[in-house]
C-alpha positions as CSV (number, residue, x, y, z in Angstrom):
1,X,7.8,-25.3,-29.0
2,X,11.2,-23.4,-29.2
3,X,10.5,-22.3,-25.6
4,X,10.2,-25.6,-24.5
5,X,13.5,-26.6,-26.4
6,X,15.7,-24.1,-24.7
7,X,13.9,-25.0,-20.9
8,X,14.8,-28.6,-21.5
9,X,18.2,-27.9,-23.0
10,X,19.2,-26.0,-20.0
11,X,17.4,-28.3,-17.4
12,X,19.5,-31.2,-19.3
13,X,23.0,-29.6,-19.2
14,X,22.5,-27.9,-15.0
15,X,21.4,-31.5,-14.0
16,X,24.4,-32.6,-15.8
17,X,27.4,-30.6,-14.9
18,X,25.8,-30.4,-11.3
19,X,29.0,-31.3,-9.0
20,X,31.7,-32.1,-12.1
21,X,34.5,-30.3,-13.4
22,X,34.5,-28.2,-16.5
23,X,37.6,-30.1,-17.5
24,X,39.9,-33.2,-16.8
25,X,43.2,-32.1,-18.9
26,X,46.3,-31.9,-16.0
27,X,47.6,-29.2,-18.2
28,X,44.5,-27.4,-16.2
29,X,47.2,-27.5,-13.4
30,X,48.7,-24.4,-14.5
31,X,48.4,-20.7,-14.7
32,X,44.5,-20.0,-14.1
33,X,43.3,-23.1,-15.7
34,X,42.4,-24.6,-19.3
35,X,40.9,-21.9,-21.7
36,X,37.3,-22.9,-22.1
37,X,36.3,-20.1,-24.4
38,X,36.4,-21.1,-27.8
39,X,33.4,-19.7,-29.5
40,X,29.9,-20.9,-30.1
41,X,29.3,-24.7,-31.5
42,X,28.9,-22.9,-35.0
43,X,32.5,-21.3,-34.4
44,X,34.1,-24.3,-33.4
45,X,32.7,-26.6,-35.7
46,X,35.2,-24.4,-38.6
47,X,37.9,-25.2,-36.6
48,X,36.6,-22.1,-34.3
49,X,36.9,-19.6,-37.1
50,X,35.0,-16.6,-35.9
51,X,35.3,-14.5,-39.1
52,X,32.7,-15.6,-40.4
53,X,29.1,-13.3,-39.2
54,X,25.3,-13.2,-40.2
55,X,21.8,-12.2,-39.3
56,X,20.8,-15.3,-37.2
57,X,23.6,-16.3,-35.2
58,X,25.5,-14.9,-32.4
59,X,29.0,-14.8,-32.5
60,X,30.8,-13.8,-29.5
61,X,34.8,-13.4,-30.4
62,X,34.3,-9.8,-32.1
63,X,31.9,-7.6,-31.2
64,X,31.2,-6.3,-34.4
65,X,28.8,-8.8,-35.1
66,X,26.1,-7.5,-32.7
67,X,25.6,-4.7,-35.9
68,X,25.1,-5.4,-39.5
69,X,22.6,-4.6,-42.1
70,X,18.9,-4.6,-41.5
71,X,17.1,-8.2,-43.5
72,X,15.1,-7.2,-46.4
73,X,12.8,-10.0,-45.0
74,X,11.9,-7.5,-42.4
75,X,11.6,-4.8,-44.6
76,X,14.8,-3.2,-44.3
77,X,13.1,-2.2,-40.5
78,X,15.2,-4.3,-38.5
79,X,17.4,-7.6,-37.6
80,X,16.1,-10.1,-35.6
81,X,17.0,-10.6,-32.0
82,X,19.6,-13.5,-31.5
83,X,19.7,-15.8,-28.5
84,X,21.9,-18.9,-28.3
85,X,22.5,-21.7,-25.5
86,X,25.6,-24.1,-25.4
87,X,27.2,-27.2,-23.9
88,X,29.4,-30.0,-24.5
89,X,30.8,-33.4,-23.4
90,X,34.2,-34.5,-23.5
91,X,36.5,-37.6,-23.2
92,X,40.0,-37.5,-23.2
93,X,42.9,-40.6,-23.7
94,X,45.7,-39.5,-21.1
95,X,48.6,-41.3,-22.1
96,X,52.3,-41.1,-21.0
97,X,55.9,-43.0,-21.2
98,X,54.7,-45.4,-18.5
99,X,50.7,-45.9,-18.0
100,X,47.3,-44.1,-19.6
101,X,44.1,-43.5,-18.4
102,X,41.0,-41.6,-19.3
103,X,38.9,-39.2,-18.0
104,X,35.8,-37.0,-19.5
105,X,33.5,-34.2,-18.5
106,X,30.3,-32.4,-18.7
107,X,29.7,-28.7,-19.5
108,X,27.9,-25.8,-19.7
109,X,29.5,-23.5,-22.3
110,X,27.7,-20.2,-22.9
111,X,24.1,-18.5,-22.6
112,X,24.2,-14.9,-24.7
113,X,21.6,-12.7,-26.3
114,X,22.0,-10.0,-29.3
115,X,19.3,-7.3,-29.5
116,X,19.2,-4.8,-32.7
117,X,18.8,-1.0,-32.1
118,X,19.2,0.4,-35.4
119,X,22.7,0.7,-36.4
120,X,23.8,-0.6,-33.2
121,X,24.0,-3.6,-31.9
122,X,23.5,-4.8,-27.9
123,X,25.0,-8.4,-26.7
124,X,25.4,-10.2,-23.5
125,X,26.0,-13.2,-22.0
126,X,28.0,-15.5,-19.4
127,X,29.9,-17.8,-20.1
128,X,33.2,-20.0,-18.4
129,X,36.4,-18.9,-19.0
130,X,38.4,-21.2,-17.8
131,X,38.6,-24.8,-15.7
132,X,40.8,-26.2,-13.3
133,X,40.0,-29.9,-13.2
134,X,43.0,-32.4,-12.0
135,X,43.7,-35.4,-9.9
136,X,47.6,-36.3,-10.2
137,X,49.8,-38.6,-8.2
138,X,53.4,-38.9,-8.5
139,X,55.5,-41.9,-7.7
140,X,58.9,-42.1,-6.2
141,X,61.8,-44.6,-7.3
142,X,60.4,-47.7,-5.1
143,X,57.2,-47.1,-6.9
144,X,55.7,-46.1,-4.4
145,X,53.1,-42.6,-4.0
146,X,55.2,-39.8,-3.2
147,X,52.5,-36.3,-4.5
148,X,48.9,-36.0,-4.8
149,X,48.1,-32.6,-6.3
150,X,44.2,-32.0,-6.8
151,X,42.5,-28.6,-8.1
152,X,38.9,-27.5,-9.2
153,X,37.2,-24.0,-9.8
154,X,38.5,-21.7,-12.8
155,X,37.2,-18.4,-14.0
156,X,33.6,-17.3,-15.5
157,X,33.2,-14.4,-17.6
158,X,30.2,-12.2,-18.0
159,X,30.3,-9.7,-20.6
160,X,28.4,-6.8,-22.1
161,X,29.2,-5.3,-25.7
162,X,28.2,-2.8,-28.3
163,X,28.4,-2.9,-32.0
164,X,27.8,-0.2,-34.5
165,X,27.5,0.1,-37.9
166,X,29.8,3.0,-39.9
167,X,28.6,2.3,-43.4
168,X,27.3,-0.7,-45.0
169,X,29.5,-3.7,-45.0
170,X,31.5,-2.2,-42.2
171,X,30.9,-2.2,-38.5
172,X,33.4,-2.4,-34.8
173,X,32.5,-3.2,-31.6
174,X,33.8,-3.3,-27.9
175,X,33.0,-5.9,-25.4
176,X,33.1,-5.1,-21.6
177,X,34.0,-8.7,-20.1
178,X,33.7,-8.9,-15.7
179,X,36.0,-12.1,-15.0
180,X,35.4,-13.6,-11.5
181,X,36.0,-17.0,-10.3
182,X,38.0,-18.6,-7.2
183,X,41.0,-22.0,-7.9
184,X,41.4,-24.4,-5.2
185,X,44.3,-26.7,-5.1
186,X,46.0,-29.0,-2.8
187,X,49.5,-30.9,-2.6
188,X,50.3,-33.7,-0.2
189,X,53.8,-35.1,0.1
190,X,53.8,-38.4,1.5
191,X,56.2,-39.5,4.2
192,X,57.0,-43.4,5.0
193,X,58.9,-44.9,7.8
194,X,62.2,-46.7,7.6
195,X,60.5,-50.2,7.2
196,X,59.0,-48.5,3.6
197,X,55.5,-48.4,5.3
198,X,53.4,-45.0,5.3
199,X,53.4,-43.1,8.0
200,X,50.3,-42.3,10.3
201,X,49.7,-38.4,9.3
202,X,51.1,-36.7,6.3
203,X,51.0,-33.4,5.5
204,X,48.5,-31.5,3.0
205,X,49.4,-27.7,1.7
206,X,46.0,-26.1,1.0
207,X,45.6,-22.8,-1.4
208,X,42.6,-20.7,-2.7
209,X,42.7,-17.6,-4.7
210,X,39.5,-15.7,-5.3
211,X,39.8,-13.4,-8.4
212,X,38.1,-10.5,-10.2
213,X,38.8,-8.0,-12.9
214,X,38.2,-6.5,-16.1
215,X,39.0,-6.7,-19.7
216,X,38.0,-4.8,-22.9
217,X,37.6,-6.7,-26.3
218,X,38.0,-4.6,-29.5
219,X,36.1,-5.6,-32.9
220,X,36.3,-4.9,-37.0
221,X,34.4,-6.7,-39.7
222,X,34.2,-5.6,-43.0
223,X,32.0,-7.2,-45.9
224,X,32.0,-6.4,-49.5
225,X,30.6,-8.3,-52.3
226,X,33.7,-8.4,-55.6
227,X,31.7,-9.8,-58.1
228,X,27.9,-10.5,-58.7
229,X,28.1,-13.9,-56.4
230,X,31.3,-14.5,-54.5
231,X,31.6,-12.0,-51.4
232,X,34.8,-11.3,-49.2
233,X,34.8,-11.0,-45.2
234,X,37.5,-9.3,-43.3
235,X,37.6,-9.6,-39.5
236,X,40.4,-8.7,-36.5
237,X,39.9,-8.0,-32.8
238,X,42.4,-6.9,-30.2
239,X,42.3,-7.6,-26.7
240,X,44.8,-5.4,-24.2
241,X,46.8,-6.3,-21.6
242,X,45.0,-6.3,-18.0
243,X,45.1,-7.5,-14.7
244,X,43.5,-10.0,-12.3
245,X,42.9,-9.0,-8.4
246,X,44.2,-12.3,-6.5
247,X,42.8,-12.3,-3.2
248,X,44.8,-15.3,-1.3
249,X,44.5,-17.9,1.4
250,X,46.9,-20.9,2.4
251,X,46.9,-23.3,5.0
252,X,48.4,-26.6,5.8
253,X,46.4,-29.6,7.4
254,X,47.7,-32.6,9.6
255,X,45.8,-35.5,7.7
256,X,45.7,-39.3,7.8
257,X,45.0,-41.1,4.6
258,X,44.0,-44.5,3.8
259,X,45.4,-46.2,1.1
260,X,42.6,-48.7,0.2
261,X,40.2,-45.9,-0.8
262,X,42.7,-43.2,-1.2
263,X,40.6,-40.9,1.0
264,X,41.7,-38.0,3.2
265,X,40.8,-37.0,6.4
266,X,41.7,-33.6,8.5
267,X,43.1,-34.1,11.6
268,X,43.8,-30.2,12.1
269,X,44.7,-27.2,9.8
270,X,47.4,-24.4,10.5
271,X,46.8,-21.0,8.3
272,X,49.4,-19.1,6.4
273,X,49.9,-15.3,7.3
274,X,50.5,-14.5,3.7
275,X,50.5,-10.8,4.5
276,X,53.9,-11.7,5.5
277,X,55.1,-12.6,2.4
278,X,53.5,-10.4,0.7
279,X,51.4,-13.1,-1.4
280,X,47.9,-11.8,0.8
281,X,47.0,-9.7,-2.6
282,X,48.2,-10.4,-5.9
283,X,47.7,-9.0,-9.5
284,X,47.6,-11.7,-12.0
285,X,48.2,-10.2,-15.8
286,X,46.6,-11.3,-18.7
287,X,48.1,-11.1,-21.7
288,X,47.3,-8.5,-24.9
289,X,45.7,-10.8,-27.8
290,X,45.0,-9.8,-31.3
291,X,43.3,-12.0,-33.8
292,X,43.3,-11.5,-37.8
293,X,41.2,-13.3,-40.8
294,X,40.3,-13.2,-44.3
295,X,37.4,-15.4,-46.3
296,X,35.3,-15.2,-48.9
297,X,32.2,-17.4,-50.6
298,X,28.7,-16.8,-51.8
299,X,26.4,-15.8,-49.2
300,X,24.1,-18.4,-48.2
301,X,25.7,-21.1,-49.9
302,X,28.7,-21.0,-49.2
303,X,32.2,-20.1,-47.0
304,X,35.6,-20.7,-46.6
305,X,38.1,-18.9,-44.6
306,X,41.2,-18.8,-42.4
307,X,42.5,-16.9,-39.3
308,X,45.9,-16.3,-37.4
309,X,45.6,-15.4,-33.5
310,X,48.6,-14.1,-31.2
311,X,48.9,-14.0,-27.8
312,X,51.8,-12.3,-25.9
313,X,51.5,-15.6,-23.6
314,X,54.9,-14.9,-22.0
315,X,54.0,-11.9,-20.2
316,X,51.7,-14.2,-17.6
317,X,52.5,-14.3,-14.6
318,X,51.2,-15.6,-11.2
319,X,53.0,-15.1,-8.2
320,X,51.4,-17.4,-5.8
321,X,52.3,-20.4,-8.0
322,X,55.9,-20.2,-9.5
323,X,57.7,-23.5,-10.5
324,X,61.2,-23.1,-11.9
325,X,59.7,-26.3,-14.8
326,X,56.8,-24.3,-16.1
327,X,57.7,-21.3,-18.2
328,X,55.7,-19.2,-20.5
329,X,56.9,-18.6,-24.7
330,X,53.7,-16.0,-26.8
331,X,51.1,-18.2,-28.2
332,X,50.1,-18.6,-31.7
333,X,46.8,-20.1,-33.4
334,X,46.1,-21.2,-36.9
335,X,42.3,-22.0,-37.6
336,X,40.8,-23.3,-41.3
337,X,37.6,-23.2,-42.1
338,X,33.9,-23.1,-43.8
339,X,30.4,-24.2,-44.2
340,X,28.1,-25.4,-47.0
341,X,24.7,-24.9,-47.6
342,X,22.9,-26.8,-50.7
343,X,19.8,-24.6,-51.0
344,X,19.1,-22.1,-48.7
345,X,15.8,-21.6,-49.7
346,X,14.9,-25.6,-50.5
347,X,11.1,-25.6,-49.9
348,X,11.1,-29.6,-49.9
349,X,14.4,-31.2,-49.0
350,X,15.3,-30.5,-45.5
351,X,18.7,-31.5,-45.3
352,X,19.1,-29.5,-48.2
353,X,18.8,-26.5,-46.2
354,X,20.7,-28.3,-43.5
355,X,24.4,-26.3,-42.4
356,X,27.4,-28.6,-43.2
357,X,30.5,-27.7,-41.1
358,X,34.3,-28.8,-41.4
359,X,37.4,-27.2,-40.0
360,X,41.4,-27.5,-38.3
361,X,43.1,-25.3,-36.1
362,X,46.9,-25.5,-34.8
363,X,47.7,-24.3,-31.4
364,X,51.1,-23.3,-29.8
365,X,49.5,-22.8,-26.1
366,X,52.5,-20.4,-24.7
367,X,52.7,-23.5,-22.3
368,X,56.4,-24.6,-21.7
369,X,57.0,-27.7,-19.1
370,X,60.6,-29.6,-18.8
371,X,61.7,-27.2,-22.2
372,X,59.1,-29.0,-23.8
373,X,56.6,-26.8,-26.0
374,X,52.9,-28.0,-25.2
375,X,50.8,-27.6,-28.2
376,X,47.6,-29.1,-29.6
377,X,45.8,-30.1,-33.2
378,X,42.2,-30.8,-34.0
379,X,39.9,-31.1,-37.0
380,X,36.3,-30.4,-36.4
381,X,33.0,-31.5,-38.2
382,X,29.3,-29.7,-37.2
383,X,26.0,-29.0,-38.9
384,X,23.2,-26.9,-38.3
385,X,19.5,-28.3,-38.1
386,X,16.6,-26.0,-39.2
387,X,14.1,-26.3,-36.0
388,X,10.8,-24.1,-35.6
389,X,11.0,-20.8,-37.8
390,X,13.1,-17.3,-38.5
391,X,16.1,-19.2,-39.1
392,X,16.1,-20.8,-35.7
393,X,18.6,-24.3,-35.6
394,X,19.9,-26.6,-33.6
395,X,24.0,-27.1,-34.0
396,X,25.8,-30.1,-33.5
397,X,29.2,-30.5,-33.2
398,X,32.2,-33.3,-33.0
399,X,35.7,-32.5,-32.6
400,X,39.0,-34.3,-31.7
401,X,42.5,-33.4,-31.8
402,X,45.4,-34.6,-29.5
403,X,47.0,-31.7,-27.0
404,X,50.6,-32.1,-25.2
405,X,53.3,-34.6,-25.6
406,X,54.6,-37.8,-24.0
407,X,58.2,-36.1,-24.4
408,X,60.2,-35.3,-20.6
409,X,57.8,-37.6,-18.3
410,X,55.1,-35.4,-19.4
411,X,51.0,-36.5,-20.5
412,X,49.9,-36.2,-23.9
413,X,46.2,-35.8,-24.5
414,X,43.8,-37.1,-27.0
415,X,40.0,-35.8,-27.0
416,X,36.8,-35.9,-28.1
417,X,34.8,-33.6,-28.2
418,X,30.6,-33.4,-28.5
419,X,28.8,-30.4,-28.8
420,X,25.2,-28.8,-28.8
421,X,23.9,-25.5,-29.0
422,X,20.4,-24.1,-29.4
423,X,20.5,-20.6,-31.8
424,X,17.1,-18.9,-31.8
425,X,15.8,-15.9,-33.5
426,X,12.7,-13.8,-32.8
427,X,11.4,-10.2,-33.9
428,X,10.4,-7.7,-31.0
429,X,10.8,-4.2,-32.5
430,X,7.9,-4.0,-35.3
431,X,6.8,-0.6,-37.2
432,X,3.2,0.0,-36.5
433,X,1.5,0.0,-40.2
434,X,-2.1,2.0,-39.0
435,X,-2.3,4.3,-36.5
């Protein structure tokens, strides 16, 4: 039956997400797109606290969590292997000083695995990293369309990590991450005669950049129980700086554009020699991020915790796209969060053994348009559903929040968010009782 679950689940989100973008914020319009990473459902749902690890769920923010402590259920032999399967819908309220609008969007989030081997862990997956998804338009004084800026693509991530356990309680891990991806954008400025009518051709500037690279995750988790029922979880990763190969093509096109349909067509296109400039090959830095936390609760019952991440945001830099409005200040996250559980063990009851999730996080992006900070809030609310056996569930999740600001002729945001993940357990690795 679980089989069957995770075919459908996929089948359902492909079909879905076939031909869409993985996002429809405009804020996607800068650097290398919306972050799209964010943790599992379970993560997200606390407000995306990722302190927070166990036996039967995968958690892919640190590393560490691929090791731990053998389940007396199994004997003390083993863990259990850990596969999980995500996705999400969202809708989002665009709203500025002048006009709103909405827009939403389908996605596939993450597909990842955890295998046990002893006191070391194995996890990988793939995942997206992040989306460019926008379709802007600009007017001029008269009212009339003056830009049209359009992008798609963003980055994926696939990623393979180790964990290992020093002691009991305490454990690291490093995570090997691949990113590759490809953004495509356009800009058309839009000419009109004297009479105030368009003209017959305008001009479109066309840009791709293909990119590639690599990236190391570091991971620490320590848990300790300080007194008979109430235990305490420590957690921090650290991410280091590292770079993106940009490989780079421009060209412009001669098009002619009808304004009853708003569609484009190519009359001819003219290529860039970029080499030229010197804008052929780029390197594309990512920023060194660090993340800290500190929780505590009884374990299987309950958890609360909270967690501070940093990112030295205004070290990006991109030198394809440079716009003397859009500047770069370190980024800074706050995340609360915790679950309850009202009987792990319930035999009759099922929502008594059902996972009830609740969280907030406070984000300063690093973003900075027209001197105006763009930051986001959100409060999230989840719960896990028992489905088949070994701990397998099914996690739902609903978050919304409001990202950006109406503030200097700029687009605030206000989202909802749906999500659904699939977190299945099985045993593999069994001691042979005769021989």
């Amino acid at each position: 039956m679980i089989k069957k679950l995770v075919l459908v689940f996929i089948a359902v989100f492909a079909i879905s997400v076939y031909g869409q973008e993985g996002t429809a914020s405009p804020y996607s319009f800068y650097g290398i797109g919306s972050l799209k990473f964010k943790g599992t459902v379970e993560n997200r749902s606390m407000g995306g606290l990722s302190i927070y690890m166990d036996s039967v769920h995968v958690n892919l923010r640190n590393p560490a969590s691929y090791a731990g402590k053998n389940l007396e259920l199994l004997n003390g032999e083993s863990r259990p292997v850990k596969f999980t399967v995500g996705g999400g819908h969202s809708n989002i309220g665009l709203k500025s000083e002048t006009s709103k609008d909405r827009a939403s969007s389908t996605t596939f989030d993450y597909l990842a695995m955890s295998v046990p081997m002893g006191k070391f862990g194995l996890g990988f997956g793939l995942l997206p990293f992040t989306s460019v998804g926008y379709k802007l338009e600009s007017l001029d004084s008269e009212g009339d369309l003056s830009n049209r800026f359009r992008g798609e693509g963003g980055l994926n991530k696939a990623f393979l990590g180790l964990g290992y356990q020093i002691v009991e309680g305490l454990t690291i891990g490093v995570d090997a991450h691949y990113n590759f991806g490809n953004i495509k954008n356009s800009t058309v400025a839009f000419v009109y005669d004297n009479d105030g009518n368009l003209a017959q051709y305008q001009s479109r500037e066309n840009n791709r950049s293909d990119l590639s690279g690599l990236n190391f995750n570091l991971g620490l988790s320590y848990k300790t129980m300080i007194s008979k029922s109430l235990e305490l979880v420590a957690s921090g990763t650290y991410t280091p700086e590292s770079k993106l190969a940009s490989q780079n093509v421009r060209s412009y096109s001669t098009i002619t554009f009808n304004s009853s349909t708003g569609q484009e067509f190519v009359v001819d296109t003219i290529d860039e020699d970029l080499d030229v400039i010197g804008l052929r090959e780029t390197d594309l830095t990512l920023p060194s991020k660090y993340t800290a936390g500190l929780g505590f609760g009884k374990p299987r019952s309950w958890f609360v915790g909270a967690e501070y991440e940093a990112q030295q945001t205004s070290q990006f830099s991109n030198d394809l796209y440079s716009s003397v409005s859009t500047q770069y200040e370190d980024s800074e996250t706050y995340r609360l969060g915790g679950f309850y559980i009202p009987d792990y063990n319930a035999f009759r009851g099922y929502y008594k053994r059902v996972v009830y999730r609740a969280g907030m996080h406070y984000e300063k992006t690093g973003l900075v348009l027209n001197n105006e900070s763009i930051n986001e809030f959100g409060m999230s609310f989840g719960v896990g559903l028992p489905v088949g056996s070994f701990f397998s569930n099914a996690n739902i999740g609903l978050e919304f929040g409001k990202r950006g600001t109406t503030n200097s002729n700029l687009v605030e945001e206000n989202f909802i968010n749906f999500q659904l993940s699939l977190s299945l357990n099985d045993r593999w690795f069994q001691k042979r009782k005769y021989d």
